[in-house]
C-alpha positions in Angstrom: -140.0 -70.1 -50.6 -140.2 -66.6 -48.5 -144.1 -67.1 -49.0 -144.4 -70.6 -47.7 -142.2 -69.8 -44.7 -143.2 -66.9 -43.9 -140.2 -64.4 -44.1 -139.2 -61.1 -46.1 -137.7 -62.3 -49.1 -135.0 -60.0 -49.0 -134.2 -61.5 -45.9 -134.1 -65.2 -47.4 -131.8 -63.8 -50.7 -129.1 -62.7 -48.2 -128.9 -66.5 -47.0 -128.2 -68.1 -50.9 -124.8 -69.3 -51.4 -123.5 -68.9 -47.0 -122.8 -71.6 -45.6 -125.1 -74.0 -43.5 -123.4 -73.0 -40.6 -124.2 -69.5 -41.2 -127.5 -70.1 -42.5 -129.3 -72.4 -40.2 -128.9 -70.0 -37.0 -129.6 -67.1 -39.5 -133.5 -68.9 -40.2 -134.0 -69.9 -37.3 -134.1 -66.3 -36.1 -136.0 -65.3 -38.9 -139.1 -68.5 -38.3 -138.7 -66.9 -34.3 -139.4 -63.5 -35.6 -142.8 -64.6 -37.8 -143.7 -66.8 -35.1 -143.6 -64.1 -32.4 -145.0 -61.2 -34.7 -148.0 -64.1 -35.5 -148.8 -64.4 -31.9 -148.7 -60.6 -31.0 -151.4 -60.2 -34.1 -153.4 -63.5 -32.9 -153.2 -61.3 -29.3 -154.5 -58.1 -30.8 -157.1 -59.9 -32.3 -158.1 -62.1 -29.1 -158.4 -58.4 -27.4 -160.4 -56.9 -30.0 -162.6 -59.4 -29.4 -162.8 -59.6 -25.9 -163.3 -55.5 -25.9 -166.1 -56.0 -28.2 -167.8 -58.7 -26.0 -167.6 -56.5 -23.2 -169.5 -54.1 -25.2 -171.9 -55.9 -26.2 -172.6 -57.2 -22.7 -173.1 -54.5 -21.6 -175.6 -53.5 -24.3 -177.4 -56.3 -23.4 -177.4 -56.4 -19.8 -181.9 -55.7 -18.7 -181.4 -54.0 -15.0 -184.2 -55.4 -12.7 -184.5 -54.6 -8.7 -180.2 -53.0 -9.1 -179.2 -56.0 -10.9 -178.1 -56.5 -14.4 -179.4 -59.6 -16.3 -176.5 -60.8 -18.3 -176.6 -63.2 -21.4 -174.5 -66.5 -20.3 -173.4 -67.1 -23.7 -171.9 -63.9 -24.0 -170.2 -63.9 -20.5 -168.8 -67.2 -21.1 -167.4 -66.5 -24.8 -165.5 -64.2 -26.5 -165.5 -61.9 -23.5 -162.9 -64.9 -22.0 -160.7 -64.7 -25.6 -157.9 -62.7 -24.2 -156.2 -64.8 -22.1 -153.9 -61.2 -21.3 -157.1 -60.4 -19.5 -156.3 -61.7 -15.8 -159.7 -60.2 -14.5 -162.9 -58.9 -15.4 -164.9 -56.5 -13.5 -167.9 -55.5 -13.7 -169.2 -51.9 -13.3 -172.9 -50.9 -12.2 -172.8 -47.4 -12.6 -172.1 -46.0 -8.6 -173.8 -49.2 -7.3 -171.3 -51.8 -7.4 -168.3 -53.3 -9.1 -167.6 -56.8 -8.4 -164.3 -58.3 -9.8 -163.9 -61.7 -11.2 -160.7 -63.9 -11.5 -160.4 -64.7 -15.3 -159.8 -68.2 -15.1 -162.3 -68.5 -12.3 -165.1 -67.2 -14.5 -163.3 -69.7 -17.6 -163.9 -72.2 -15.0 -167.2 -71.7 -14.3 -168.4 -71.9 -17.6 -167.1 -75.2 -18.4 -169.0 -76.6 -15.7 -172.3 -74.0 -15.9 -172.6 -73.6 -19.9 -174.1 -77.1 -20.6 -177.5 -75.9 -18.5 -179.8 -74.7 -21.5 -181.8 -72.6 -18.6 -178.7 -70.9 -17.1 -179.4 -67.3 -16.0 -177.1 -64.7 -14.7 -176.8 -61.7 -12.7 -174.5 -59.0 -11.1 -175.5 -57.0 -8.7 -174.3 -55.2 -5.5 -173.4 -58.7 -3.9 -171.7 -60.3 -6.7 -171.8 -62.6 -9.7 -174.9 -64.8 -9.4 -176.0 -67.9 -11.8 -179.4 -69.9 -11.5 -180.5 -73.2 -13.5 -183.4 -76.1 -13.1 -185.8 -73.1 -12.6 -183.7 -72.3 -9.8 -183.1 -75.3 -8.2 -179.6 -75.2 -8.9 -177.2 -72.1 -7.9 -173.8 -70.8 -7.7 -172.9 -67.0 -5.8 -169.8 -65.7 -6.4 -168.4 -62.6 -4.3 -166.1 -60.2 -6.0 -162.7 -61.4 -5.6 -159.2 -59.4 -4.5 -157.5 -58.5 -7.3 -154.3 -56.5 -6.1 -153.4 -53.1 -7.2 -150.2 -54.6 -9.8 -152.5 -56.3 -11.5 -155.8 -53.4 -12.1 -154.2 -52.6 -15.4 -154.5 -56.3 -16.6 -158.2 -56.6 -16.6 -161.2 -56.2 -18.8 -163.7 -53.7 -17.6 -167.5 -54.3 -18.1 -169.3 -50.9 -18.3 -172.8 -51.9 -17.3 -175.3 -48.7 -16.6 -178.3 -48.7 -14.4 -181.4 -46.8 -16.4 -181.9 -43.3 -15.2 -183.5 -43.3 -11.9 -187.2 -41.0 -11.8 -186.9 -38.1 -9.9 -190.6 -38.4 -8.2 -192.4 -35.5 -8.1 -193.8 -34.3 -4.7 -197.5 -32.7 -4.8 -198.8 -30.7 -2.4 -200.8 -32.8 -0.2 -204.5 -31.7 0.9 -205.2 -30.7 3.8 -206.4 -33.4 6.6 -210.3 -33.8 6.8 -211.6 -33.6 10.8 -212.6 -36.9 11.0 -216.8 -37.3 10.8 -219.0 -39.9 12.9 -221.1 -41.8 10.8 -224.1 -40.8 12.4 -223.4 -37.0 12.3 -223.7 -37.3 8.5 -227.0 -39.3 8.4 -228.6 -36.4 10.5 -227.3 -33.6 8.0 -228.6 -35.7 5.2 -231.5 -36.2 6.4 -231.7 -32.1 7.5 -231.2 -31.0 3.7 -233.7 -33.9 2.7 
């Protein structure tokens, strides 16, 4: 019976032979006490796989022109899992972070996710989506999220490649500008 329900047996073999009275408020503590461990493990799990999402997103992301290409799926799945999550923001390296209200970005992909051409970026201005070969659009800027809540969101580490240091050679002097016709007369001289 522990099994089925859930509970330490030990815990259940100290409620044989008590009373209902006794018993009844005595189990019902004991199904609270699964229920709530349950839903801290579902939590952990729903965080895990949010974390890893992130991750992965970020693995992902193809930088073009200081933007980073993210996969929709991706940003639209298990990244929104953990409902603890009441922000994510995303992190370009020293070029930008733009933040983005969970439920905002849930939002968005109940209405953007059915487009089988959806694209999005981030960049400097904010979160950007594009479908019908860009015919159809939606710009978000990076929302306020107040200081309280910073701890409360999921962070998206997305790095921008390594910029080229360009190399500066010495530059040649300036050739005196020549008339055409001065150098027909010294070709035809060494004729």
């Amino acid at each position: 019976m522990a099994v089925l329900l859930g509970v330490e047996r030990e815990a259940l073999e100290q409620l044989v032979g008590k009373p209902d009275r006794e018993v009844g408020p005595k189990l019902e503590a004991l199904l609270h006490r699964r229920a709530e461990a349950q839903e801290a493990r579902r939590a952990e799990r729903a965080a895990q796989l949010a974390c890893s999402a992130a991750e992965h997103l970020a693995r992902t992301a193809v930088w073009h022109e200081g933007r980073a290409h993210l996969d929709p799926s991706i940003l639209f799945g298990a990244i929104l899992a953990d409902v603890g999550h009441k922000f994510i923001a995303f992190h370009g390296g020293r070029a930008f972070e733009v933040r983005m209200l969970r439920h905002t970005l849930w939002s968005a992909g109940e209405a953007l996710s059915r487009h089988d051409d959806l694209a999005a970026w981030v960049d400097a201005e904010g979160l950007h989506f594009r479908w019908k070969n860009g015919r159809g659009g939606l710009n978000f800027l990076s929302q306020h999220v107040p200081a309280r809540d910073i701890a409360y969101g999921l962070h998206v580490y997305l790095t921008p490649p390594a910029q080229r240091t360009s190399v500066h050679r010495a530059q040649r002097p300036a050739r005196r500008p020549v008339s055409l016709g001065d150098e027909v007369v010294n070709m035809t001289l060494f004729a």
